[in-house]
C-alpha positions as CSV (number, residue, x, y, z in Angstrom):
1,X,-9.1,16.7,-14.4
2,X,-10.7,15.1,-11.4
3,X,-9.9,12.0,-10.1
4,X,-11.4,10.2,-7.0
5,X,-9.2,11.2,-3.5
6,X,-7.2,7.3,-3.1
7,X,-6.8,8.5,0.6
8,X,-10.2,8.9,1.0
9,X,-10.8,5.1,-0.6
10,X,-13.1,4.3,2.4
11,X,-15.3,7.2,0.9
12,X,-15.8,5.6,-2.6
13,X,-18.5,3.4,-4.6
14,X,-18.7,0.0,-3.3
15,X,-17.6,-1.9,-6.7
16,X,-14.8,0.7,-7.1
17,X,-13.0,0.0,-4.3
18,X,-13.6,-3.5,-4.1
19,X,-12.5,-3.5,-7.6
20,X,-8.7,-1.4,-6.6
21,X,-8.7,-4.0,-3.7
22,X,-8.7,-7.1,-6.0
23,X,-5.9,-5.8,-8.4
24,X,-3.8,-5.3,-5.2
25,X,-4.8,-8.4,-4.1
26,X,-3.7,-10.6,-7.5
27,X,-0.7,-8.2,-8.2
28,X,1.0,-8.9,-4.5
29,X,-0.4,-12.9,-5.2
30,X,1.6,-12.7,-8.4
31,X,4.7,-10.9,-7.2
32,X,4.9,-13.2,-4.1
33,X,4.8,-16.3,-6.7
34,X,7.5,-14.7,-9.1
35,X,9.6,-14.1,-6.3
36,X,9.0,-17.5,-4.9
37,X,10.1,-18.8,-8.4
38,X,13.4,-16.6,-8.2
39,X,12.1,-13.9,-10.0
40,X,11.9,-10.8,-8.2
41,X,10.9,-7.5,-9.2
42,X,13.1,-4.9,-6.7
43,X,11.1,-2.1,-6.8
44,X,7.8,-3.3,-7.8
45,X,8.0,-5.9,-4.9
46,X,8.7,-3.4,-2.2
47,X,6.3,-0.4,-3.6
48,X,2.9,-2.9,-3.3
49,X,3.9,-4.4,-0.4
50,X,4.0,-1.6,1.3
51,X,0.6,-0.2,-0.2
52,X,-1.1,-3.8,0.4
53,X,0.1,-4.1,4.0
54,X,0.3,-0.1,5.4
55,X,-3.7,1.2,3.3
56,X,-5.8,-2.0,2.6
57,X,-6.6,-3.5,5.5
58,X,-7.0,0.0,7.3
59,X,-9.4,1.3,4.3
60,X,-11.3,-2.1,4.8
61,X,-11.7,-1.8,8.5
62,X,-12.9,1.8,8.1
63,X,-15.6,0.7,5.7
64,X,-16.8,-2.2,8.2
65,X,-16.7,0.2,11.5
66,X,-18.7,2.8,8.9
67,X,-16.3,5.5,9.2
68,X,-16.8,8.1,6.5
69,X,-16.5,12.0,6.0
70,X,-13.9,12.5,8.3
71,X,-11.0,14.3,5.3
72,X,-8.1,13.0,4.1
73,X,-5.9,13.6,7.0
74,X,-7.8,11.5,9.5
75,X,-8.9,9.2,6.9
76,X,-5.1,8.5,5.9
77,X,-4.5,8.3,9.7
78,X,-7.0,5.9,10.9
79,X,-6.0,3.8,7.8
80,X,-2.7,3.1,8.6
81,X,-3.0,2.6,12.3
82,X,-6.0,0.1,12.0
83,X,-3.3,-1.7,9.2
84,X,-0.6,-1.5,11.3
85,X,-2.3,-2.6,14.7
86,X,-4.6,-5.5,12.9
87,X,-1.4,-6.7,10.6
88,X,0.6,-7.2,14.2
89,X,-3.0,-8.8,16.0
90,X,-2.5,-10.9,13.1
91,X,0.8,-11.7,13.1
92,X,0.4,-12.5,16.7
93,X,-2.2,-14.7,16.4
94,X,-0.4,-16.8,13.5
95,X,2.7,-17.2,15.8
96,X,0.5,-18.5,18.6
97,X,-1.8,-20.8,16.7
98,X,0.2,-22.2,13.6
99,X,2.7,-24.0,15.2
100,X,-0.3,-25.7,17.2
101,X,-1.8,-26.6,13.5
102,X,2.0,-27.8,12.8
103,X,3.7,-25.0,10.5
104,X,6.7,-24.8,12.0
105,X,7.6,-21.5,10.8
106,X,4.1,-19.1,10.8
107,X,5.8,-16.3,9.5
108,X,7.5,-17.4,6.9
109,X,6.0,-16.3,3.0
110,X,4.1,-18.3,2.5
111,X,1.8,-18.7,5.8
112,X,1.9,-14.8,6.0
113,X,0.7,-14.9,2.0
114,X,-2.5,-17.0,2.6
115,X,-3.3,-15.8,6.0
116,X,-3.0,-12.2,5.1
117,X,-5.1,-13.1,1.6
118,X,-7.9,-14.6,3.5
119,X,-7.6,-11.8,6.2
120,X,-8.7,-9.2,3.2
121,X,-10.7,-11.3,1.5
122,X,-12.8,-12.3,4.9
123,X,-12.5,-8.0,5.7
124,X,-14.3,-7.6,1.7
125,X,-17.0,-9.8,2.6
126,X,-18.0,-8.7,5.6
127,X,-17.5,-4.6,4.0
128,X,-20.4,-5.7,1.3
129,X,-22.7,-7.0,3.6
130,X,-22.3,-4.3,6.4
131,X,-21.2,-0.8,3.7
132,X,-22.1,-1.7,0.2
133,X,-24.3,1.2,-0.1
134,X,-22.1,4.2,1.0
135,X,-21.2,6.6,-1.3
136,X,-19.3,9.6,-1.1
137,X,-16.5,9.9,-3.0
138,X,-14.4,13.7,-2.4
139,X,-12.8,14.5,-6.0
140,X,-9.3,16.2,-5.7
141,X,-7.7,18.1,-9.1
142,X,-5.0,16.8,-10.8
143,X,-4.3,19.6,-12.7
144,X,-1.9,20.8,-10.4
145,X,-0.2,17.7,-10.3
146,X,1.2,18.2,-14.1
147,X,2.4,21.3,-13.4
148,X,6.6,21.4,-14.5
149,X,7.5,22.6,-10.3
150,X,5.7,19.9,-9.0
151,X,6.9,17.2,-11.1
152,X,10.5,18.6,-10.7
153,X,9.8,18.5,-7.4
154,X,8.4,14.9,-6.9
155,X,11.9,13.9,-9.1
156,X,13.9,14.1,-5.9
157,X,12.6,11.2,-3.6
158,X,12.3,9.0,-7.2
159,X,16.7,10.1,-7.5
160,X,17.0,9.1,-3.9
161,X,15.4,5.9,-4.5
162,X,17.1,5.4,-7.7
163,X,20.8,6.5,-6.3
164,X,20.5,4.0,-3.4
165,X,19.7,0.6,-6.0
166,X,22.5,2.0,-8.4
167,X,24.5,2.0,-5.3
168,X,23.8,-1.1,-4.1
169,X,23.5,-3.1,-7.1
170,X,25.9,-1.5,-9.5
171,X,28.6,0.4,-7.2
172,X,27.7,3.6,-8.8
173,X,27.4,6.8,-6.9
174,X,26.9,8.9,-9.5
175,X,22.7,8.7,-9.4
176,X,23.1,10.3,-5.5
177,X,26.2,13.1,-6.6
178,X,23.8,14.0,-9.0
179,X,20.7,14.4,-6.2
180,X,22.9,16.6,-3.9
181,X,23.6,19.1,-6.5
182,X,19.9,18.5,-7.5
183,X,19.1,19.3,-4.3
184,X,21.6,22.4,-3.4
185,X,20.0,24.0,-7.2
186,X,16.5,24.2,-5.4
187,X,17.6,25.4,-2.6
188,X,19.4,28.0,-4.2
């Protein structure tokens, strides 16, 4: 089966990716408000924040500096270092300007939620008007990711993950005993 390359996202059909950049957009809005409520969601939380904040503002940016065809590698790259440097602009900015406004804490939740909201939504606007008519999308086969040595394979960070919450939440050890003989077996 094909399936569109996600780390080439700046590469895609216009509605498509503004479309994945929405649902990220309401899912970390409604995770934020659950946790807000007292109702968080441990991995869930963690997972799309750190795909919200470390791709989509990076795969936005590429789109408005018109930066296509240039493979996954650099694509991925570029992505997370125009994140990473435009999230800390940004969070610079707020610390300097806020407290002026009178928020006396800019980077608490919620002043990081809306800034960073209207930071991608004012990014998605300005993408349509200057990108809306690129498309290119590179198509990667997934039939190779089904295969039994893969997912055996991609079971080890999930364990590692897994070990350390039933560690920390449950004082059980025996998710990461399991990983290191998990992980002596392959490399036998």
């Amino acid at each position: 089966m094909l399936l569109k390359n996600p780390l080439q996202m700046n590469d895609w059909k216009f509605g498509s990716f503004i479309k994945l950049i929405i649902i990220v957009q309401i899912l970390i809005l409604i995770l934020i408000g659950l946790k807000l409520n007292g109702i968080p969601i441990p991995l869930v939380n963690q997972l799309t924040g750190f795909i919200y904040l470390t791709f989509i503002p990076g795969f936005l940016l590429l789109r408005v500096l018109k930066i296509h065809r240039v493979g996954t590698v650099k694509s991925l790259l570029f992505a997370v270092g125009l994140s990473i440097a435009s999230i800390m602009f940004l969070g610079f900015l707020m610390n300097m300007i806020l407290p002026l406004l009178g928020i006396s804490r800019p980077l608490s939740t919620i002043p990081l939620a809306v800034v960073l909201c209207v930071y991608v939504v004012f990014l998605s606007i300005i993408c349509y008007i200057r990108d809306r008519d690129f498309e290119s999308p590179d198509m990667i086969d997934t039939s190779e990711l089904f295969s039994p040595v893969f997912l055996f394979l991609a079971l080890i960070p999930f364990l590692a993950i897994f070990g350390s919450l039933a560690t920390n939440f449950y004082h059980s050890n025996l998710i990461s005993m399991l990983l290191i003989v998990l992980i002596g077996a392959v490399l036998l």
